[in-house]
C-alpha positions in Angstrom: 13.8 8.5 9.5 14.2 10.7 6.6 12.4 13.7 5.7 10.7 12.7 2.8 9.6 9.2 4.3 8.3 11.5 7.0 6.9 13.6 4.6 5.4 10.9 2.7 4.1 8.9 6.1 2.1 12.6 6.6 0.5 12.5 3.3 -0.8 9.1 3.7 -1.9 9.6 7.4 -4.8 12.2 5.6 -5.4 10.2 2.9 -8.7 7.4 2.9 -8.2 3.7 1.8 -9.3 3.7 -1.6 -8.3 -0.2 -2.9 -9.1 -3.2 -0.5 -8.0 -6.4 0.0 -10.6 -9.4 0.2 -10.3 -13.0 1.2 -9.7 -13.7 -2.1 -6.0 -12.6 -0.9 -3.5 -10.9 -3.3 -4.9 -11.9 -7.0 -3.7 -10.4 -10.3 -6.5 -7.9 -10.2 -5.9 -6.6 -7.2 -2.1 -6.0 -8.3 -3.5 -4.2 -11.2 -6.1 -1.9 -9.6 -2.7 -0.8 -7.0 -0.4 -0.4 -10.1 -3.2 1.6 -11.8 -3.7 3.8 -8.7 0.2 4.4 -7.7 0.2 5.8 -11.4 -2.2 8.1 -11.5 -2.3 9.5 -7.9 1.1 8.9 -6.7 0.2 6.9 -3.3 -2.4 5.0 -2.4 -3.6 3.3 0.7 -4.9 -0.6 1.0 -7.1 -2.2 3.3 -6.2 -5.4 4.0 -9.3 -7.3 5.2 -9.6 -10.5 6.9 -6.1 -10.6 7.7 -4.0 -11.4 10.7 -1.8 -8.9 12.3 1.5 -10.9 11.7 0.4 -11.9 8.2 -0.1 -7.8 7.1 4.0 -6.6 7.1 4.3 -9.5 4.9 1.6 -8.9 2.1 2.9 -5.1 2.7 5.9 -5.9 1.1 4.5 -8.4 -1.7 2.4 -5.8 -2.7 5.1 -3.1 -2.6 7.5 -5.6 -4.5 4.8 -6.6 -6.8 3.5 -2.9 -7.8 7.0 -1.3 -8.1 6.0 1.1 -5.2 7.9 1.8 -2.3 6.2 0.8 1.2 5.3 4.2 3.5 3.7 2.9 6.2 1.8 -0.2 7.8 -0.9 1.0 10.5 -3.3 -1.8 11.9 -4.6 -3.3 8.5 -4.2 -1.1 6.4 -0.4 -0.3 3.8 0.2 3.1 2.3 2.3 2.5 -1.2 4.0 5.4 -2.8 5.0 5.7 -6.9 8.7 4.4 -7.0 11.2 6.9 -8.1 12.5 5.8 -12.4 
């Protein structure tokens, strides 16, 4: 592991979940409210509720792929999403 994904994986270990996911699943809206939070903050953590364990690594990466962010970490339920370098 790199240092800065280390680094990163630190940050978003202190940091609350501040977007979550319903079982309305991974809409537009939610997409938006990510994209809108990556921007302006950097990194931001989701809760994915409702979900099964198997099911979370892959909605981790649909929303990483769908935000433009780069996937820190998946702990339990809940993704960390950092602001894709330019």
């Amino acid at each position: 592991m790199d240092k800065t994904l280390r680094d990163r994986k630190s940050i978003a270990a202190k940091l609350e979940a501040t977007v979550r996911m319903g079982k309305s699943g991974v809409t537009t809206a939610l997409i938006e409210e990510i994209k809108a939070q990556v921007k302006k903050k950097g990194m931001v953590k989701v809760k994915l509720l409702g979900t099964r364990r198997e099911e979370t690594k892959q909605i981790a990466a649909e929303l990483a792929q769908r935000c433009n962010a780069e996937l820190v970490d998946v702990r339990g339920n809940t993704v960390s999403l950092w602001k894709r370098s330019e």
